[in-house]
The first five atom37 places (N, CA, C, CB, O) and aatype in JSON, in Angstrom:
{
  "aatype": [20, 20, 20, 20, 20, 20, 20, 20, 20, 20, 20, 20, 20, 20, 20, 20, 20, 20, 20, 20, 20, 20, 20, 20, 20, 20, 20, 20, 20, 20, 20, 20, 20, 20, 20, 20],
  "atom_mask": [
    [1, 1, 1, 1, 1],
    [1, 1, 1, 1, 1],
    [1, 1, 1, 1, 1],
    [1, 1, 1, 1, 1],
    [1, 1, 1, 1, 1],
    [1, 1, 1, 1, 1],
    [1, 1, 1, 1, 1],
    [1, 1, 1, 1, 1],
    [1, 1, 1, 1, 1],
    [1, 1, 1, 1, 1],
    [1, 1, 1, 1, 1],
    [1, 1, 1, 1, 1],
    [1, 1, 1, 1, 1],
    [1, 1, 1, 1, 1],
    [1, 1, 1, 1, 1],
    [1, 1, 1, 1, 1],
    [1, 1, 1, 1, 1],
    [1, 1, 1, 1, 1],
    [1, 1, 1, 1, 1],
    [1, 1, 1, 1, 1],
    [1, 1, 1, 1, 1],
    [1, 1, 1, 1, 1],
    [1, 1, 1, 1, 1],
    [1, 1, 1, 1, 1],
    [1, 1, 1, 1, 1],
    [1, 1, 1, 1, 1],
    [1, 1, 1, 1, 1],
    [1, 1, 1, 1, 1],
    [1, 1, 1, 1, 1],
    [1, 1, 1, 1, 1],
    [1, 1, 1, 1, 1],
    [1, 1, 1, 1, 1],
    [1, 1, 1, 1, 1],
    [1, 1, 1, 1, 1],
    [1, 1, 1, 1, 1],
    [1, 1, 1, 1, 1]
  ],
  "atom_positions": [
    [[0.29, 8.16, -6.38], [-0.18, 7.2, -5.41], [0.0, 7.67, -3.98], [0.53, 5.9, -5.6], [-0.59, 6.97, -3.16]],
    [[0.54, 8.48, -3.6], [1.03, 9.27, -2.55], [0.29, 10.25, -2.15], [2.12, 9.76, -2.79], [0.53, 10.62, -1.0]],
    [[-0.83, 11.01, -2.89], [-1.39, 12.1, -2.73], [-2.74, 11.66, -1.83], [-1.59, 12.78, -4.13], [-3.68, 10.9, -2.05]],
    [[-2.31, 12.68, -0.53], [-3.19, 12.36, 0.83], [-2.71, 11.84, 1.78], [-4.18, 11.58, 0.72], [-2.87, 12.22, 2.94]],
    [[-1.91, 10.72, 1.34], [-1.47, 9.93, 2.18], [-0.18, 10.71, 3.51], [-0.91, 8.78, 1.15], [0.88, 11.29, 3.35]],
    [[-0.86, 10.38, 4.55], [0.08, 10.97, 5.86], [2.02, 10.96, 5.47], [-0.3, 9.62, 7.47], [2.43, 9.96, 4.89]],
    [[2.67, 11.66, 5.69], [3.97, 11.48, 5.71], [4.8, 10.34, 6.24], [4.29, 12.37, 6.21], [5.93, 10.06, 5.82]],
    [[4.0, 9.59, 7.4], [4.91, 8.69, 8.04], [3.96, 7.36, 7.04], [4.92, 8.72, 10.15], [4.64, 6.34, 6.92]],
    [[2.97, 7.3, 6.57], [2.79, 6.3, 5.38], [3.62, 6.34, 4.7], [1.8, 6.34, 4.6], [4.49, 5.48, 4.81]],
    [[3.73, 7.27, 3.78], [4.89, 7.3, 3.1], [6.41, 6.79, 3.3], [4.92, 8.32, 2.97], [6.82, 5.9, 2.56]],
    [[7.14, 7.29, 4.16], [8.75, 7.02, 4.66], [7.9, 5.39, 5.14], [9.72, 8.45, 6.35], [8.77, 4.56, 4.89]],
    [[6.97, 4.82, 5.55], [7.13, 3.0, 6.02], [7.21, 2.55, 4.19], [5.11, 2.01, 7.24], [8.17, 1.84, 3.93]],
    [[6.42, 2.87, 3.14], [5.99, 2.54, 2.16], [7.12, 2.52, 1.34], [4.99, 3.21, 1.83], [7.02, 1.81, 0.34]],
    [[8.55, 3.35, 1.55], [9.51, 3.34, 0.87], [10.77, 2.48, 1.86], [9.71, 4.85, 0.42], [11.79, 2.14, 1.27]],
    [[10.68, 2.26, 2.87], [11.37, 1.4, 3.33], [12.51, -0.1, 3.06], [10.6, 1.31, 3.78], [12.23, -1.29, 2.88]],
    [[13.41, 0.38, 3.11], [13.89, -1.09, 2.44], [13.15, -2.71, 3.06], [15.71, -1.17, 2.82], [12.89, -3.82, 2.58]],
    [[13.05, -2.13, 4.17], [12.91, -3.38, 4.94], [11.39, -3.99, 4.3], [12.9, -3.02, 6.78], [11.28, -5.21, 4.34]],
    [[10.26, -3.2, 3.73], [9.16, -3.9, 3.46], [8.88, -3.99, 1.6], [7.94, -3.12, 4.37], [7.88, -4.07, 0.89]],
    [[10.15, -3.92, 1.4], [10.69, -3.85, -0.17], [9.91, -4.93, -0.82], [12.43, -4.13, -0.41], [9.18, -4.81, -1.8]],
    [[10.23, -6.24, 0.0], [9.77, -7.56, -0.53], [8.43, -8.16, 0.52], [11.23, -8.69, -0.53], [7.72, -9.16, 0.41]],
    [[8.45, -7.35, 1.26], [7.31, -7.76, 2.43], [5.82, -7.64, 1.33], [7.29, -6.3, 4.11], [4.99, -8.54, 1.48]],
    [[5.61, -6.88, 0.58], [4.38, -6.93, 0.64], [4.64, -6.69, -1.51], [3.49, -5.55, 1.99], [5.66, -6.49, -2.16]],
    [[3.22, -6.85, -1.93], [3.56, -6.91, -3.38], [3.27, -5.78, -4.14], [2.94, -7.96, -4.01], [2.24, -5.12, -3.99]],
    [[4.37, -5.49, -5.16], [4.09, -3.54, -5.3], [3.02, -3.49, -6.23], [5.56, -2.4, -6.07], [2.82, -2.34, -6.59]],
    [[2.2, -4.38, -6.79], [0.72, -3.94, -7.1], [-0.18, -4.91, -6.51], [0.39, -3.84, -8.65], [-0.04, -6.08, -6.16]],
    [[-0.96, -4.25, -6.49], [-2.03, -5.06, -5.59], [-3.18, -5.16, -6.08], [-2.3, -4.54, -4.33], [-3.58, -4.0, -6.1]],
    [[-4.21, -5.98, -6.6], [-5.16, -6.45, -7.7], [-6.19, -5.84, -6.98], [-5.33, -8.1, -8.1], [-6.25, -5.98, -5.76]],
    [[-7.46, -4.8, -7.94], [-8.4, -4.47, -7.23], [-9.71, -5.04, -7.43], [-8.42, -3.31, -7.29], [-10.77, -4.46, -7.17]],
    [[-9.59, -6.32, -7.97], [-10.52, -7.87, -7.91], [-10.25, -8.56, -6.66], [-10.1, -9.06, -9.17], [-10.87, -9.6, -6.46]],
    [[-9.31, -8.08, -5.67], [-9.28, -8.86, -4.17], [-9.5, -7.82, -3.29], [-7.83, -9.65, -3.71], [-9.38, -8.13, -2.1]],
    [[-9.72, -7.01, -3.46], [-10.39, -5.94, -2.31], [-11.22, -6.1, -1.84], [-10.72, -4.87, -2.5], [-12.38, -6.02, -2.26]],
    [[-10.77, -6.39, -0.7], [-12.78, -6.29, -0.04], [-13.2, -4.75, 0.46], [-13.14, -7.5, 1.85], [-12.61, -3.86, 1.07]],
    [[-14.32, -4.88, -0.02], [-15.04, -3.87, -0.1], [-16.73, -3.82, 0.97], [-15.17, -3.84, -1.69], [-17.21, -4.9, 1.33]],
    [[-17.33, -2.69, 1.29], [-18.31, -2.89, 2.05], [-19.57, -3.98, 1.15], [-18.79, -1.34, 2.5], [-20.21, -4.87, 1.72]],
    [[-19.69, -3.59, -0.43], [-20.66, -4.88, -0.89], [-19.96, -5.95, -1.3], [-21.62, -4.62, -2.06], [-20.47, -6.43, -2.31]],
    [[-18.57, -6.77, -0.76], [-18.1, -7.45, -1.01], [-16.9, -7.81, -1.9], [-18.79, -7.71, -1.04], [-16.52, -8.98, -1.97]]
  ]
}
């Protein structure tokens, strides 16, 4: 899941502080996308 992604993405993405901030999977039926 990491591959590409800039280094300082990474070190925010492992962060304790956004541990619970955000949800560790993320459904790709709510993506918005350019056709919606």
């Amino acid at each position: 899941l990491e591959l590409g992604k800039p280094m300082s993405v990474i070190e925010l993405q492992r962060d304790q502080a956004f541990k619970t901030a955000v949800p560790k999977v993320i459904r790709p039926d709510i993506l918005l996308t350019k056709n919606g």
